[in-house]
C-alpha positions in Angstrom: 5.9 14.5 -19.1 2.6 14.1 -21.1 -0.7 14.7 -19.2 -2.5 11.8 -18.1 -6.2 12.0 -18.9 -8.6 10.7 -16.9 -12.0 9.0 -17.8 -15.3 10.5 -16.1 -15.7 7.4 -13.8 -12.1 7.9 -12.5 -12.7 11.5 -12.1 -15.7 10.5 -9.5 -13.2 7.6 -8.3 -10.7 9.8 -7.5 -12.9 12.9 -6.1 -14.4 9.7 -3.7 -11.4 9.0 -2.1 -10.2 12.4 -1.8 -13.8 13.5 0.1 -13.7 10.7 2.5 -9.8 11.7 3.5 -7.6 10.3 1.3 -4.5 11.5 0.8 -3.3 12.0 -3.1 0.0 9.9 -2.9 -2.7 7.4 -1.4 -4.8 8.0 -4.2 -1.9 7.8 -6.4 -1.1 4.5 -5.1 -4.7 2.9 -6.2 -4.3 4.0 -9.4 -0.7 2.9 -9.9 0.5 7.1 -10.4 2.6 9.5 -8.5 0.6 12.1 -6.6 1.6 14.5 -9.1 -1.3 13.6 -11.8 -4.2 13.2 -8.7 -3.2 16.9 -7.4 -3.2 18.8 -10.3 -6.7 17.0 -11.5 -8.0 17.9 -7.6 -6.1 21.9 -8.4 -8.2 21.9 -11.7 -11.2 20.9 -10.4 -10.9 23.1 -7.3 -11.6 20.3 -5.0 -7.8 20.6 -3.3 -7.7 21.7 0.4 -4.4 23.9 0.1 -2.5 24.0 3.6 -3.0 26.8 5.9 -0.3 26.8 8.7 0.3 30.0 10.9 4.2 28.5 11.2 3.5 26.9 14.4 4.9 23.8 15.0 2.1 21.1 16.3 3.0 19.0 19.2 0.3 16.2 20.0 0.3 15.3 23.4 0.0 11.1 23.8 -3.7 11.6 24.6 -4.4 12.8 21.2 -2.0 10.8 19.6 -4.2 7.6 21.7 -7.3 9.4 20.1 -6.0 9.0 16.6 -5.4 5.8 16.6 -8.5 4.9 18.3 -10.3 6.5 15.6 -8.3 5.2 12.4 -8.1 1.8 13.4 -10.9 0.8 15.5 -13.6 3.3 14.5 -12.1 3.5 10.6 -12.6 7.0 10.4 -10.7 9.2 7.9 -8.2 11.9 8.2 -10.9 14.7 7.5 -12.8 12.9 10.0 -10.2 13.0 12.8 -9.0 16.5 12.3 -12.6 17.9 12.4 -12.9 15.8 15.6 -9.3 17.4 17.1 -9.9 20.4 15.5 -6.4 20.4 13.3 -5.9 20.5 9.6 -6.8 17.2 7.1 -2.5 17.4 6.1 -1.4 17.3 9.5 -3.5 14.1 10.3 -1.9 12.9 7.0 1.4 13.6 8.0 1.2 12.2 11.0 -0.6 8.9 10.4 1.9 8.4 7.4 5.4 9.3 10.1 3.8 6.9 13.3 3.5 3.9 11.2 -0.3 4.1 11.5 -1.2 4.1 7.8 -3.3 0.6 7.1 -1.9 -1.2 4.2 -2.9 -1.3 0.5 -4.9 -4.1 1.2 -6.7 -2.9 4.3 -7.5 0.4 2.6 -9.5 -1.3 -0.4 -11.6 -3.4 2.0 -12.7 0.0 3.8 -13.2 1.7 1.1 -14.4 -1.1 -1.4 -18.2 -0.6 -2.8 -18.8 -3.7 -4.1 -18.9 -2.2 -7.7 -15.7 -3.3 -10.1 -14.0 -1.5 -12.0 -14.4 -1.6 -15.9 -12.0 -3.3 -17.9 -11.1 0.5 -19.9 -10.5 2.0 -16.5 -8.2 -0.6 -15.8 -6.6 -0.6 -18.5 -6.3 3.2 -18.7 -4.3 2.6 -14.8 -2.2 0.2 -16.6 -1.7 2.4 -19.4 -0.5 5.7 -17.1 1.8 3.9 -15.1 3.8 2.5 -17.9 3.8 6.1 -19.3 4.8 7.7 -15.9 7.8 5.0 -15.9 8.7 5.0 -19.5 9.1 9.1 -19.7 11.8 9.0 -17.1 9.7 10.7 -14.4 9.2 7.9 -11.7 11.0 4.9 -12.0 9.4 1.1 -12.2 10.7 -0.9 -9.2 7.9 -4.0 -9.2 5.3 -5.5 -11.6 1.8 -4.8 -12.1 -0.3 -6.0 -9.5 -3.7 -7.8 -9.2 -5.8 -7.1 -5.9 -7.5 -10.2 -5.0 -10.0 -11.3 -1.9 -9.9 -15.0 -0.5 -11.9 -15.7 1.9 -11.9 -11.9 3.4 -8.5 -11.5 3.0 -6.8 -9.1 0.7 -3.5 -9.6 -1.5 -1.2 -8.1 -4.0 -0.9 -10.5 -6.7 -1.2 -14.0 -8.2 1.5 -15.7 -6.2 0.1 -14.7 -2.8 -3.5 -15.5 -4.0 -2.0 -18.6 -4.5 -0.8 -19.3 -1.1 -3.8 -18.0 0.4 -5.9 -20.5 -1.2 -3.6 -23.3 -0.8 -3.6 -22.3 3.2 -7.5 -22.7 2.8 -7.6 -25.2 1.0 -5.4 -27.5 3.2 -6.8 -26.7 6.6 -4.0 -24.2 7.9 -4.3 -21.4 9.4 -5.5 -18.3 7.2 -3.2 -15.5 7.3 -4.6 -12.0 7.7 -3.9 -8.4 6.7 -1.4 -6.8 8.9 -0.1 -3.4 9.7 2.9 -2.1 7.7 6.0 -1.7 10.3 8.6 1.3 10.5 11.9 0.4 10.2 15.0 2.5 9.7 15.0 1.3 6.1 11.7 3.0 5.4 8.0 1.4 5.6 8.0 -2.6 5.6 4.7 -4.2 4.3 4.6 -7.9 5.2 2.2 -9.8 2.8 0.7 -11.5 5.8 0.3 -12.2 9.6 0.3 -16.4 10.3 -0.1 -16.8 14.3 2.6 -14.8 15.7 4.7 -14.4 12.7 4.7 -12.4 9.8 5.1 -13.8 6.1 6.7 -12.9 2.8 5.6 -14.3 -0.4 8.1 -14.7 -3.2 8.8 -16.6 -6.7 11.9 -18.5 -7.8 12.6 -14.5 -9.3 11.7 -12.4 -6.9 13.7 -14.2 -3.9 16.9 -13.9 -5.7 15.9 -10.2 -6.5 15.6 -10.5 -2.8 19.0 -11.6 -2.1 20.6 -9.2 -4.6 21.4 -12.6 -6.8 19.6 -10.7 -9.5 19.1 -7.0 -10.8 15.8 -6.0 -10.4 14.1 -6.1 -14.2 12.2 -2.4 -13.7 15.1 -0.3 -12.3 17.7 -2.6 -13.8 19.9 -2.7 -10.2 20.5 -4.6 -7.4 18.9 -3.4 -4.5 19.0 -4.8 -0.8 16.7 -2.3 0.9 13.7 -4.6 1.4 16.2 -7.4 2.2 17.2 -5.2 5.1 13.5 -4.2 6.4 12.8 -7.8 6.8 16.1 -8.7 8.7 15.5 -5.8 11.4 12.0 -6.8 11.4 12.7 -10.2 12.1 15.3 -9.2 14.8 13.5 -6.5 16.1 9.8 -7.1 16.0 8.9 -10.9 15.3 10.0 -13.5 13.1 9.6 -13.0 9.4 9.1 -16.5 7.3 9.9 -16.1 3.7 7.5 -18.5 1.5 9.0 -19.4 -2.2 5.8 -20.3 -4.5 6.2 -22.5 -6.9 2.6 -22.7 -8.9 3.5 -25.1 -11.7 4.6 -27.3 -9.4 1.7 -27.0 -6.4 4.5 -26.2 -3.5 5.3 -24.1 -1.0 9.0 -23.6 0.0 10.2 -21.8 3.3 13.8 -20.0 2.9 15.9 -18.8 6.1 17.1 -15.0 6.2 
């Protein structure tokens, strides 16, 4: 796999995140990469905090594990932060926040850490540019579309489709979704596209629904794949109902589909 190179203003992007706590597969997730690419800049740069365990295992009693989630989600503190504040190491807080189901979202992470300043259009493109690289050498797989992250009215999304239901939402006088938590399920991580009332909701095309369904093989990894299909039916049985909205743009409308 070809190094990616990085321009000076990712470099200080990156080395940002990184200070304030960030984990690299977080990183690597803004910047549409695998981890791989952010650790070995941090390793060159010798910015990377290398792990230091004595080989004994950690057991958090519920007090602490009460502490860090007082501190991540009402006090938005990072995961250097917290493990200066329990004394434990920046990888363990990682760890853990990752296995509890604690991480925030995509969406919630950028408006923490957003600084008002926008990217330029070359370091964009650069991101674009690495990922299709990354998936095109054979070394991480493709299994979704580029996406957009928009703001609407203080809320953040992944895309055009669920800008465009935001706004309609607005626009008609509904209620506005919000941001939500992602959910552990025994599938792996579920990340609803938004909370409505006491219901979560899942934005989908005309495409992406039947991908959804297994109707259609998925046009990145070129296979049908249930596993988010299954996230949202435990979800839905397990934690609250899940509504899945169709968008159809051309056509200005909104359709709800049953599991």
């Amino acid at each position: 796999m070809k190094k990616i190179i990085f321009t000076e203003q990712e470099i200080q992007k990156i080395e940002q995140l990184y200070r304030q706590g960030m984990g690299c597969a977080r990183i690597g997730e803004i910047f549409n990469l695998s981890k791989r690419p952010i650790l070995q800049l941090l390793r060159e740069r010798n910015l990377l905090n290398e792990g230091r365990s004595n080989g004994k295992k950690i057991v958090l009693t519920e007090n602490q594990k009460k502490k860090i989630y007082k501190f991540y989600h009402n006090e938005n503190k990072n995961s250097t932060q917290i493990a200066q504040n329990l004394q434990l190491s920046v990888s363990f807080i990682d760890k853990f926040l990752q296995t509890s189901g604690y991480r925030r979202s995509k969406a919630e992470a950028m408006r923490i850490l957003k600084t008002g300043v926008k990217l330029p259009k070359k370091t964009v493109q650069n991101m674009t540019n690495a990922q299709r690289k990354l998936s095109n050498s054979g070394a991480r797989k493709q299994t979704g579309g580029i996406c957009k992250v928009f703001e609407v009215e203080g809320v953040f999304c992944n895309g055009t489709f669920e800008k465009f239901f935001l706004e309609k939402m607005i626009k008609e006088n509904k209620t506005v979704p919000k941001n939500c938590e992602p959910i552990k399920t025994p599938y792996g991580m579920y990340y609803p596209d938004f909370q409505v009332n006491n219901h979560y909701v899942e934005i989908k095309s005309d495409y992406t629904y039947q991908i959804l369904l297994g109707k259609e093989k998925n046009r990145w990894s070129k296979k049908f794949d249930f596993v988010q299909l299954k996230k949202i039916k435990w979800v839905n049985r397990n934690i609250r109902k899940v509504d899945i909205i169709v968008v159809d743009k051309r056509n200005n409308k909104l359709t709800k589909k049953t599991i």
